[in-house]
C-alpha positions as CSV (number, residue, x, y, z in Angstrom):
1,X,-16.7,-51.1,-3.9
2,X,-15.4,-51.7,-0.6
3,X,-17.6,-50.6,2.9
4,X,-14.3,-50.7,4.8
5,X,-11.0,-49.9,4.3
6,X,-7.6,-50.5,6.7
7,X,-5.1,-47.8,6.7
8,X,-1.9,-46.6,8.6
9,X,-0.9,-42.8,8.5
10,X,2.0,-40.6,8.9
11,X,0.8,-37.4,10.8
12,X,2.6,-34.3,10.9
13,X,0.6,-31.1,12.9
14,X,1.3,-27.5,12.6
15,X,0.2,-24.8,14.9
16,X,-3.2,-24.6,13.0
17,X,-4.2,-28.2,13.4
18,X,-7.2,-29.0,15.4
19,X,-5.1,-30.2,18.4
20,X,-1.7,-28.5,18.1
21,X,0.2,-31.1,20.5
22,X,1.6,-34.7,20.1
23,X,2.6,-37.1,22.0
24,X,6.6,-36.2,20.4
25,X,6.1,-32.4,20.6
26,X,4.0,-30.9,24.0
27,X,3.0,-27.9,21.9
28,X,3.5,-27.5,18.3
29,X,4.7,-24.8,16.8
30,X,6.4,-25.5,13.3
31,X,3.7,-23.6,10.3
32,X,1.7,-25.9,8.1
33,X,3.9,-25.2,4.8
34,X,6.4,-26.7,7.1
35,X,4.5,-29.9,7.7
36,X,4.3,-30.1,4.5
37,X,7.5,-29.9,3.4
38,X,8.3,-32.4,6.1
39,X,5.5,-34.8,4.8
40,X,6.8,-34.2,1.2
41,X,10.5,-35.2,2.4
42,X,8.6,-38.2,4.8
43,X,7.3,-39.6,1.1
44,X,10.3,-39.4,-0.8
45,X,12.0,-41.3,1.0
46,X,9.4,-44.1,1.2
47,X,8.5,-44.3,-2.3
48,X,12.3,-45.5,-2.5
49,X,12.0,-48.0,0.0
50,X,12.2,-51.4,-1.2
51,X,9.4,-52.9,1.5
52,X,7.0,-49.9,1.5
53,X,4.6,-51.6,4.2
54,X,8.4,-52.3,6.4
55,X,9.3,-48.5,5.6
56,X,5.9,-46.9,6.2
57,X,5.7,-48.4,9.6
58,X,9.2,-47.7,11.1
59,X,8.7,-44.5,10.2
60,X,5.5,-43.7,11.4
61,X,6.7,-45.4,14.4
62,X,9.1,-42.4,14.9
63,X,7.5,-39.4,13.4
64,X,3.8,-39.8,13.0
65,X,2.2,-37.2,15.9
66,X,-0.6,-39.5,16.1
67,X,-0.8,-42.3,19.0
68,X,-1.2,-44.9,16.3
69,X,2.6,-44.3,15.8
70,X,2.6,-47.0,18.5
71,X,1.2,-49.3,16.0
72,X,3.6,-48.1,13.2
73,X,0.3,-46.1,11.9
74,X,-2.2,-48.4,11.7
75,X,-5.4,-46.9,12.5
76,X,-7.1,-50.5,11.5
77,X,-10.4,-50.8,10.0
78,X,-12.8,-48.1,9.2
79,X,-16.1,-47.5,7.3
80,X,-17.3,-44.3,5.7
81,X,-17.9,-41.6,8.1
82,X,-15.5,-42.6,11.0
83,X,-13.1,-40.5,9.7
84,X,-12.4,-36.6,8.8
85,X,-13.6,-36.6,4.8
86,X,-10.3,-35.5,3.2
87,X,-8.8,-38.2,5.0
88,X,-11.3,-41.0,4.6
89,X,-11.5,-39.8,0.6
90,X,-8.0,-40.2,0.6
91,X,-8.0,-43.9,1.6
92,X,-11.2,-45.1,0.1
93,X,-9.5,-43.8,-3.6
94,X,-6.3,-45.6,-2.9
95,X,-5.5,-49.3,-3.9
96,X,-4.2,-52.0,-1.4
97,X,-0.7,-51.1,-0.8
98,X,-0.8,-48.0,-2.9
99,X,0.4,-44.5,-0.3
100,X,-1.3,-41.3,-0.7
101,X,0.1,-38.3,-1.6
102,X,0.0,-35.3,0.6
103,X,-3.5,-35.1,2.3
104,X,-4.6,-32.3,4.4
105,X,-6.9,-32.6,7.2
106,X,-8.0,-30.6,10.2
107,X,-5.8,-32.9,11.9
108,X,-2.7,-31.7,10.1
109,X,-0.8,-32.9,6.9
110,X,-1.1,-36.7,6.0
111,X,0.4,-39.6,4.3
112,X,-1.4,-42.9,4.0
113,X,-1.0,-46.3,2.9
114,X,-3.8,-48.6,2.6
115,X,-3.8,-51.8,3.6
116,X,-6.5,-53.4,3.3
């Protein structure tokens, strides 16, 4: 079983994550059943998409609230423990190109694809 993983995300925080501001919103305010409702509408539309890696990545580009938006998402390659554990569980029980459902970390409310 793998020691590392690569994964890009799609972030969306709510006033209760651990760092309420983004580099799209200065101070967050939405609630996290909004976030999730976001995230749920986020997914939808990508499990549609006909290049899912091509989809993922323009759209984190524009509304992932983490600075790996820059990188369409892609946080790169990480090993057990470098990451919160709902998120790193998340990834290490996906497939290669299989995306998450909706994941829920002190960060805020996730959607990953794993890439590698």
């Amino acid at each position: 079983f793998a020691m590392s993983v690569r994964a890009s995300h799609l972030l969306v925080k709510h006033r209760d994550s651990r760092r309420p501001s983004s580099w799209k919103e200065p101070t967050v305010t939405r609630s996290k059943e909004e976030a999730i409702e976001m995230v749920s509408a986020f997914r939808a539309q990508l499990a549609a998409a006909p290049d899912l890696p091509a989809a993922f990545a323009q759209l984190a580009s524009q509304e992932s609230h983490c600075s790996s938006a820059k990188q369409g998402g892609d946080l790169g390659p990480f090993g057990k423990g470098q990451m919160q554990k709902a998120f790193e569980d998340a990834t290490f029980a996906l497939q290669v190109g299989e995306m998450s459902g909706i994941v829920d970390s002190d960060s805020g409310i996730h959607i990953i694809l794993r890439t590698a």
